[in-house]
C-alpha positions as CSV (number, residue, x, y, z in Angstrom):
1,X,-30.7,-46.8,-14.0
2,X,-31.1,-44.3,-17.0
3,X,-29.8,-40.9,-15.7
4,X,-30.4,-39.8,-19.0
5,X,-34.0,-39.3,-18.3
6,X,-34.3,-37.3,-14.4
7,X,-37.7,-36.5,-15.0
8,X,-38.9,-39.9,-15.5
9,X,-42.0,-39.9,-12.7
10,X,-42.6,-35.9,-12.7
11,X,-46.1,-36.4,-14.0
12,X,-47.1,-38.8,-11.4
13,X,-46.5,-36.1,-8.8
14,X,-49.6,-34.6,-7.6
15,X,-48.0,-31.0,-8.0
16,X,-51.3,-28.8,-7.6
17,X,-52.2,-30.2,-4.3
18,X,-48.8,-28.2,-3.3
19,X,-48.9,-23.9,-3.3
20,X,-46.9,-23.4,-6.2
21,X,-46.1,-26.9,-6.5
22,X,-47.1,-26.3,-11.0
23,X,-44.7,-23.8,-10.9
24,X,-41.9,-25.9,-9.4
25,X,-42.6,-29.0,-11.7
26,X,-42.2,-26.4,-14.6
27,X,-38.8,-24.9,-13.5
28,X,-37.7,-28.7,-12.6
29,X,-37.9,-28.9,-16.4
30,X,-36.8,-25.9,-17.1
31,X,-33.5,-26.8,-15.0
32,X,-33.1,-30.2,-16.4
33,X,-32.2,-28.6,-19.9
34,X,-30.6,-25.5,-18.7
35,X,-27.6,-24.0,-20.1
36,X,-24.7,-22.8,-17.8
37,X,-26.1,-19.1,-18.3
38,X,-29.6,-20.1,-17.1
39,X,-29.0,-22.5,-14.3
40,X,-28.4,-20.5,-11.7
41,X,-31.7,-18.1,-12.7
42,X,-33.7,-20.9,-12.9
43,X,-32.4,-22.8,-9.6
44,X,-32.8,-19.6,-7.7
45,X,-36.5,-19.1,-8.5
46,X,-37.0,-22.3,-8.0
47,X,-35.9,-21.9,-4.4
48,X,-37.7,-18.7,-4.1
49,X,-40.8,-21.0,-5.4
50,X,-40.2,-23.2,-2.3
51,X,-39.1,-21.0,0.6
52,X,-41.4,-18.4,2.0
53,X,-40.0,-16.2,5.3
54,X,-36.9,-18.9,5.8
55,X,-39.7,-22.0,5.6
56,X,-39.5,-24.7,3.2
57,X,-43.0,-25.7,1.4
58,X,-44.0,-29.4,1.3
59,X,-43.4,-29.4,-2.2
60,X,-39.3,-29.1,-1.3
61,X,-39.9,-33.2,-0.8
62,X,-40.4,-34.6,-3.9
63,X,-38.3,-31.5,-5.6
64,X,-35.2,-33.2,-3.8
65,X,-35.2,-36.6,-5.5
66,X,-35.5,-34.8,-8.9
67,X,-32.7,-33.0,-8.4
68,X,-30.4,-35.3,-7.5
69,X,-31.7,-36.9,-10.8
70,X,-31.1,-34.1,-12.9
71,X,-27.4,-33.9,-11.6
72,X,-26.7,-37.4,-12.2
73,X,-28.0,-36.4,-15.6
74,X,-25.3,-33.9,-16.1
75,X,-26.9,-31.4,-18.8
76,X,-24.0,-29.3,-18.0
77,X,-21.9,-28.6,-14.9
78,X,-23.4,-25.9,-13.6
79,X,-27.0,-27.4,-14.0
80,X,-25.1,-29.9,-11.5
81,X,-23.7,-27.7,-9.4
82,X,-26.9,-25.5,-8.3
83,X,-29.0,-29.1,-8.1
84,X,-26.9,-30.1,-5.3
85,X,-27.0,-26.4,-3.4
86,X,-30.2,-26.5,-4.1
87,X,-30.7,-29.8,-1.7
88,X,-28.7,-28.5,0.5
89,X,-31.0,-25.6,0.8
90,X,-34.0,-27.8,1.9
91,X,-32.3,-30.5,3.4
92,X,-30.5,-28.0,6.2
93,X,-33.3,-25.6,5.9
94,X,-36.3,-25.3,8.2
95,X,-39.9,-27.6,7.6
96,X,-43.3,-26.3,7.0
97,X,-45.8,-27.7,9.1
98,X,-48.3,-26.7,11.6
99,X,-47.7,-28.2,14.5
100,X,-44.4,-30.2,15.8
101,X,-45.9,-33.2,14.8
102,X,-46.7,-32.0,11.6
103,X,-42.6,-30.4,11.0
104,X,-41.4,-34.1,12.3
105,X,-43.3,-36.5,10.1
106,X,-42.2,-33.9,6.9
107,X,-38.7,-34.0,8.2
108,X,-39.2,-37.8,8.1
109,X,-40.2,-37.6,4.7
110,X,-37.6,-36.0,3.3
111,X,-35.1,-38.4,4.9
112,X,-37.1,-41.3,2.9
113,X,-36.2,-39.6,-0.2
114,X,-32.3,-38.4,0.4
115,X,-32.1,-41.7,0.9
116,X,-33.3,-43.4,-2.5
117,X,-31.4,-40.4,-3.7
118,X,-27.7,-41.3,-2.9
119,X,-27.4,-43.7,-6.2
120,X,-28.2,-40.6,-7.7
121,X,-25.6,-38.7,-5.8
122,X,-23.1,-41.1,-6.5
123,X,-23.5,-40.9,-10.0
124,X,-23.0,-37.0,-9.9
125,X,-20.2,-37.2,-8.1
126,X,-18.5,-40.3,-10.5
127,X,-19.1,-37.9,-13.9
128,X,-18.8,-34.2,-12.7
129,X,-15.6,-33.6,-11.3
130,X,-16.4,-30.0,-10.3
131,X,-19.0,-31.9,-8.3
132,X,-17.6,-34.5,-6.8
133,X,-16.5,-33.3,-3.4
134,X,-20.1,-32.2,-2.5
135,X,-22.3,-35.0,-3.5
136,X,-19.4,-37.2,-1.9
137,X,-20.3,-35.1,1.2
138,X,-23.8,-35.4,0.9
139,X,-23.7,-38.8,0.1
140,X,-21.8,-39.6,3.6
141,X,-24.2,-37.3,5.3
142,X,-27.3,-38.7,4.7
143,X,-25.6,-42.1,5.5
144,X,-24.5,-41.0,8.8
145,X,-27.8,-39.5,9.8
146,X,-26.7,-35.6,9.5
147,X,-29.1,-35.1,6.7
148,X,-31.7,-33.9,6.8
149,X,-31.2,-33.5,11.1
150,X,-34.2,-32.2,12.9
151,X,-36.7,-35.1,13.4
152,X,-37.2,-37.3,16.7
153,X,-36.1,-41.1,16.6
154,X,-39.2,-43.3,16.2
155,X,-38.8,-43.9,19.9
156,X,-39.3,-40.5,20.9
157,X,-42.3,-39.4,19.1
158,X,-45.0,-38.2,21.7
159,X,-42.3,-38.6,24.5
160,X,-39.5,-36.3,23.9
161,X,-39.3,-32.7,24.9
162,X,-38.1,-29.1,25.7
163,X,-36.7,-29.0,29.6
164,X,-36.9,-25.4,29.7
165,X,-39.8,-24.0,28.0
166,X,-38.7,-20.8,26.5
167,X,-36.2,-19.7,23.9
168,X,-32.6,-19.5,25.2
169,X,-29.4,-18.2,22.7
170,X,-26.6,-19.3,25.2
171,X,-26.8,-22.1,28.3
172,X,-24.3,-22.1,30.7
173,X,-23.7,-23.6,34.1
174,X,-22.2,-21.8,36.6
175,X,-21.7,-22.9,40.0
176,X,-23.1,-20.6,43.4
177,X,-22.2,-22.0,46.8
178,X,-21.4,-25.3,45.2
179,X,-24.3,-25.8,43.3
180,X,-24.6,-25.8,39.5
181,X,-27.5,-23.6,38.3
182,X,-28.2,-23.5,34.3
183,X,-28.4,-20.0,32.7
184,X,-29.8,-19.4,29.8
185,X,-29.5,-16.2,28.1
186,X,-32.5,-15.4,25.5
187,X,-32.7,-14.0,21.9
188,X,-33.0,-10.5,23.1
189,X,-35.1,-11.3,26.3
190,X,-34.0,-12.0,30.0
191,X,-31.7,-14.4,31.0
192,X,-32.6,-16.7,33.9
193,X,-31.9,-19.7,36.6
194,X,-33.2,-22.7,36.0
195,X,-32.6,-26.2,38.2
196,X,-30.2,-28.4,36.2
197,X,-32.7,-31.5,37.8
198,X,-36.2,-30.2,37.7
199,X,-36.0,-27.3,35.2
200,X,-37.5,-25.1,37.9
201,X,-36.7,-21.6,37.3
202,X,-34.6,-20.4,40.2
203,X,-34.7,-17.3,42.5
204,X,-34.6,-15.1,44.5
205,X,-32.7,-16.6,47.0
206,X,-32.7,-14.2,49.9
207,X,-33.6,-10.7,50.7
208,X,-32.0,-7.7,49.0
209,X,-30.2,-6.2,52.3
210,X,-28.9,-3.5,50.1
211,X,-26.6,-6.1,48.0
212,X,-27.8,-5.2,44.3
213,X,-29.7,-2.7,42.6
214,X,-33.1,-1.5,43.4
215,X,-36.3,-3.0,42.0
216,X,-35.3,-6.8,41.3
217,X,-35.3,-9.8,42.5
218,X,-31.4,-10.8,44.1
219,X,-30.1,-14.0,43.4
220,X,-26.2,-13.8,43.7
221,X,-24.6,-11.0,46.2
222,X,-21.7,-9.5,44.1
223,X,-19.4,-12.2,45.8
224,X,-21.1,-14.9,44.6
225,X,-21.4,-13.4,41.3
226,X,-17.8,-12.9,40.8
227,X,-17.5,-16.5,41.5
228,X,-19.8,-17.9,39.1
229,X,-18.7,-15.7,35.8
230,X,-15.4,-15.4,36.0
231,X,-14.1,-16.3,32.8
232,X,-17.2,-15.7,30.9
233,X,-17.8,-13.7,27.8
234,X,-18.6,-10.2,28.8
235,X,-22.0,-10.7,27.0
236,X,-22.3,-13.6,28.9
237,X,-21.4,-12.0,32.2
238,X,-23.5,-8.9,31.7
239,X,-26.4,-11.2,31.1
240,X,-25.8,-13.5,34.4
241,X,-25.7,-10.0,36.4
242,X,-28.8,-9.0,35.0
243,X,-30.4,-12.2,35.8
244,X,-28.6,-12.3,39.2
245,X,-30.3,-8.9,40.2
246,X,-27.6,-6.4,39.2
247,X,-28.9,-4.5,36.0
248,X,-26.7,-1.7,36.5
249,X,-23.6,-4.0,36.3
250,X,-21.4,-1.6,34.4
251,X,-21.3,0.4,37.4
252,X,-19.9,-1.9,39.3
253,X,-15.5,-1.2,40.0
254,X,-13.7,-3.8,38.6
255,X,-16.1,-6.0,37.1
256,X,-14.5,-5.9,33.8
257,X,-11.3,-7.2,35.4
258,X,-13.7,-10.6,35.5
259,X,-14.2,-10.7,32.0
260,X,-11.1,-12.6,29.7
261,X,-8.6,-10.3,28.1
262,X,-7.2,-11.5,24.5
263,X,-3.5,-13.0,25.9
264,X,-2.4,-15.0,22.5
265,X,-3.6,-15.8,19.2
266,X,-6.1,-18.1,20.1
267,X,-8.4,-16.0,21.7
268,X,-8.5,-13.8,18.4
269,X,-9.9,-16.7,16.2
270,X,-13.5,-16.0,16.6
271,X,-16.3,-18.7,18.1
272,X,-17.9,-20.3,20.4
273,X,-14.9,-22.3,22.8
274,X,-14.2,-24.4,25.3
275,X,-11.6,-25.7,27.5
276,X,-10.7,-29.0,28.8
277,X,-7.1,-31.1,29.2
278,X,-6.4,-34.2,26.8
279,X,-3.5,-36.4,28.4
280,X,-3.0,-34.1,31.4
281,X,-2.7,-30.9,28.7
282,X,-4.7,-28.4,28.8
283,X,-6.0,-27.6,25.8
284,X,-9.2,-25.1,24.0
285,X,-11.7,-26.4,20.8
286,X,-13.3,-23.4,19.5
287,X,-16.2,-23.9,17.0
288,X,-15.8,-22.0,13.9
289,X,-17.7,-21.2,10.7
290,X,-19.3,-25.0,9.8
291,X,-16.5,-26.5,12.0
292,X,-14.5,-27.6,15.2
293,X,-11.0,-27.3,15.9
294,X,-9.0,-27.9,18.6
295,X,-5.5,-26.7,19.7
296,X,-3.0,-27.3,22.2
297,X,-3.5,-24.1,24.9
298,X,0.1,-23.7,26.0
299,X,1.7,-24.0,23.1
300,X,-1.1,-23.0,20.2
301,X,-0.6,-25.9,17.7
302,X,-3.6,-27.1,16.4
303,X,-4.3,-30.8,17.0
304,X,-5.6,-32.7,14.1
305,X,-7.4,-31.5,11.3
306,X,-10.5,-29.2,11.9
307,X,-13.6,-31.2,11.7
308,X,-16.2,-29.8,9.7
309,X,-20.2,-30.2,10.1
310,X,-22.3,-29.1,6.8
311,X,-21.7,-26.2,5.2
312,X,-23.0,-24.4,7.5
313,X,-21.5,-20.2,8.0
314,X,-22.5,-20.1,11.6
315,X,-20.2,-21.4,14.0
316,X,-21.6,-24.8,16.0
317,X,-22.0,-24.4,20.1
318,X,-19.4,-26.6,22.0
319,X,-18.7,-27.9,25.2
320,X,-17.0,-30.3,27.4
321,X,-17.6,-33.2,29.8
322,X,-16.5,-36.0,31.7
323,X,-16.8,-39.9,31.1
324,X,-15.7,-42.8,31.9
325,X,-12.1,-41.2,32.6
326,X,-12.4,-39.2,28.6
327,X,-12.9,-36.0,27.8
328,X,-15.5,-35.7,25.4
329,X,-16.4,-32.3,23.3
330,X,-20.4,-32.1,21.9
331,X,-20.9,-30.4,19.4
332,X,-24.0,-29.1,18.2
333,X,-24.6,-28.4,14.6
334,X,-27.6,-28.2,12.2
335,X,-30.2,-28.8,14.8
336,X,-28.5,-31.8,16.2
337,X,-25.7,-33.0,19.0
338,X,-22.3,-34.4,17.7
339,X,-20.8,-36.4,20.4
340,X,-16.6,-36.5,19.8
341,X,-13.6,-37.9,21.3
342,X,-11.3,-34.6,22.7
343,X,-8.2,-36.7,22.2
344,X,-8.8,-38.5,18.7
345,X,-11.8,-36.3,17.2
346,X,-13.5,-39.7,16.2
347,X,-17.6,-39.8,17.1
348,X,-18.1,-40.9,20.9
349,X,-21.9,-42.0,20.2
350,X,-24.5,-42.0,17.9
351,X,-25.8,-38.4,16.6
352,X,-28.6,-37.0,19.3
353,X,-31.4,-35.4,16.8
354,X,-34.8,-34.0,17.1
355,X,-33.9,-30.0,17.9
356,X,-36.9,-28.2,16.3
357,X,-34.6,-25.3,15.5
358,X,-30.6,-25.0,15.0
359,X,-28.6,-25.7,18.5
360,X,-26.9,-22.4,19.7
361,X,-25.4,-23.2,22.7
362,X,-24.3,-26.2,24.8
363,X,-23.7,-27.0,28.3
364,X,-22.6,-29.8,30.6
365,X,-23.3,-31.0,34.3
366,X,-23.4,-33.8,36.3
367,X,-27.2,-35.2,37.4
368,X,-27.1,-37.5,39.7
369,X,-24.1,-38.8,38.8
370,X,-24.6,-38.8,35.3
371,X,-23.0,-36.4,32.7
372,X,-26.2,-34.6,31.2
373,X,-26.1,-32.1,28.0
374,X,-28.8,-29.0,27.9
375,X,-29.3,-28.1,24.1
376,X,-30.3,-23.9,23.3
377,X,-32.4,-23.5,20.9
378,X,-34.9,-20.7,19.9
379,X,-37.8,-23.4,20.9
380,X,-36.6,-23.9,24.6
381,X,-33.9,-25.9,26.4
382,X,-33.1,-29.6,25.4
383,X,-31.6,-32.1,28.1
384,X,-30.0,-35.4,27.2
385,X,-28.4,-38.3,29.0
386,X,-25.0,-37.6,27.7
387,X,-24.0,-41.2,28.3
388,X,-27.4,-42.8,26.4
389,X,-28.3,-40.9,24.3
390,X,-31.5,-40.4,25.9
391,X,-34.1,-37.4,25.7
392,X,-35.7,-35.9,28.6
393,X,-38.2,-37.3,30.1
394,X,-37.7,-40.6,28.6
395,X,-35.9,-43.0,31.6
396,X,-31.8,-42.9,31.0
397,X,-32.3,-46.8,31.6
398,X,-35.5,-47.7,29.7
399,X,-33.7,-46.4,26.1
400,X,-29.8,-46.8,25.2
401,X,-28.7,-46.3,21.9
402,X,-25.0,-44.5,22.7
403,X,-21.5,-44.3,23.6
């Protein structure tokens, strides 16, 4: 192919059936001949041209494939260099589109052309060094499925999804008399119970008999509640008070003696964690910004190298389960569920995709018998078949694509 000539095609785009979309065909051309001093100008309105209140306009889809084009082309390095942040922008960013339907088959889209643009990718990364580690990166990414992240498999359309219908930050299990209740803990709103099986919200359990404070529903006496935080964030904690029927936690003697004190370096590095043992040790992974890593818990060395996800600032959700005798750590990263070996780090099962927003938080129980993931995201709960793959409600045994 000529990468001499990225713009080959731009014509045939019908650019005024997109808002703005004659604007973005102008910068594209603009960029494509930019000197070092203009690039980043001209790539920045261009993204500005695209993204309107953190939404990316259709016309993001075709932009892509030309600039993957014009990087390939190298006019200079730093015309190459905002190109490719420029499709990382859209292909991590969030999908315009009415409805979910609408968001999925655009996400689908763009996919179709990230992936006739990896010859161009490669070619950006074989003659721009300053380059090369990125489009590398992106180049593996779209391979493996990561980009662009956010769209159903084929076999989920019309069948797939949320298991608890409201926006949840954090989901946790915690365990009350020997049962395992999910809690999910909203973006500024009030944490709840829901049943792990049914997605039933949960509560109250039993009369107030004086247990709690006045004027809401009790769901754990203080016993039980000590029980089934211990060892949670104090965020965390406070929040599964409140939803247990003690607002006025604070007030409560010795409640902060619940809450986990820093006791070594590792609880200063910041993000989300988890523990779990790997060959009868116990060890912590603690996502970080854009990345996983994993130490040893008595001692504090870090096992293996971190494992990154994207370039992605926030720090992915994480947690731990069960199977088939191996502990395995999911991950949840740019709107989708990395599945990992503790012990080795290596993948465990295909990616699980299809979050309409970014995964915040992870959890992990058993469902009859089966080791089942909840996803949090801002557009409700998610819950998989940790051992399929599977999506709720979709039969465990009707679809296997995993581990």
């Amino acid at each position: 192919m000529d990468w001499s000539r990225p713009l080959d095609g731009l014509e045939d785009v019908a650019w005024d059936e997109f808002e703005r979309g004659g604007a973005v065909a102008a910068d594209l051309a603009s960029l494509a001949r930019a000197t070092p001093e203009r690039a980043r100008p001209i790539a920045d309105d261009i993204d500005l041209l695209l993204e309107h209140c953190n939404i990316y306009q259709p016309a993001a889809v075709p932009a892509v494939g030309f600039l993957a084009r014009i990087a390939a082309a190298h006019p200079c390095d730093e015309v190459s260099a905002q190109a490719l942040r420029l499709i990382d922008e859209i292909a991590f960013g969030w999908t315009d589109g009415a409805t979910d339907e609408e968001r999925q088959a655009r996400r689908a889209e763009l996919r179709t052309v990230l992936v006739s643009s990896v010859p161009a990718l490669r070619e950006a990364a074989r003659v721009v060094p300053g380059v090369r580690r990125q489009a590398l990166r992106q180049v593996e990414q779209i391979s493996t499925g990561v980009l662009p992240g956010g769209f159903w498999d084929p076999r989920w359309h019309g069948v797939a999804r949320a298991f608890v219908d409201r926006a949840a930050a954090r989901v946790r299990v915690v365990t009350v008399g020997g049962r395992s209740l999910l809690l999910t803990i909203g973006f500024g709103g009030p944490a709840a119970f829901w049943d792990p099986a049914t997605g039933e919200p949960v509560g109250p359990a039993r009369p107030r008999d004086g247990d709690g404070d006045v004027g809401g529903p009790l769901i754990l006496t203080k016993a039980e509640l000590a029980a089934a935080g211990r060892g949670l964030p104090e965020v965390e904690f406070l929040a599964l008070g409140k939803a247990a029927g003690h607002a006025r936690l604070r007030r409560w003697r010795g409640w902060s003696r619940l809450v986990p004190r820093a006791s070594s370096p590792l609880d200063r590095i910041k993000g989300a964690r988890v523990p779990y043992e790997s060959a009868g040790r116990p060890c912590v992974a603690i996502g970080v910004s854009g990345a996983l890593r994993r130490f040893d818990a008595t001692t504090g060395d870090e096992i293996g190298a971190e494992i990154a996800f994207g370039d992605g600032d926030l720090p992915p959700a994480v947690c731990a389960y069960q199977q088939d005798g191996r502990t395995i750590l999911a991950v949840g990263a740019h709107r989708q569920i990395h599945r990992l070996d503790a012990a080795t780090g290596e993948p465990a099962g295909p990616l699980l995709d299809g979050h309409p927003e970014e995964v915040t938080g992870l959890a992990a129980t058993s469902v009859g018998g089966r080791p089942t993931l909840y996803a949090a995201t801002e557009q409700g709960v998610f819950r998989w078949d940790a051992r399929t793959g599977t999506p709720w409600p979709a039969a465990f045994d009707q679809y296997e694509n995993g581990s």
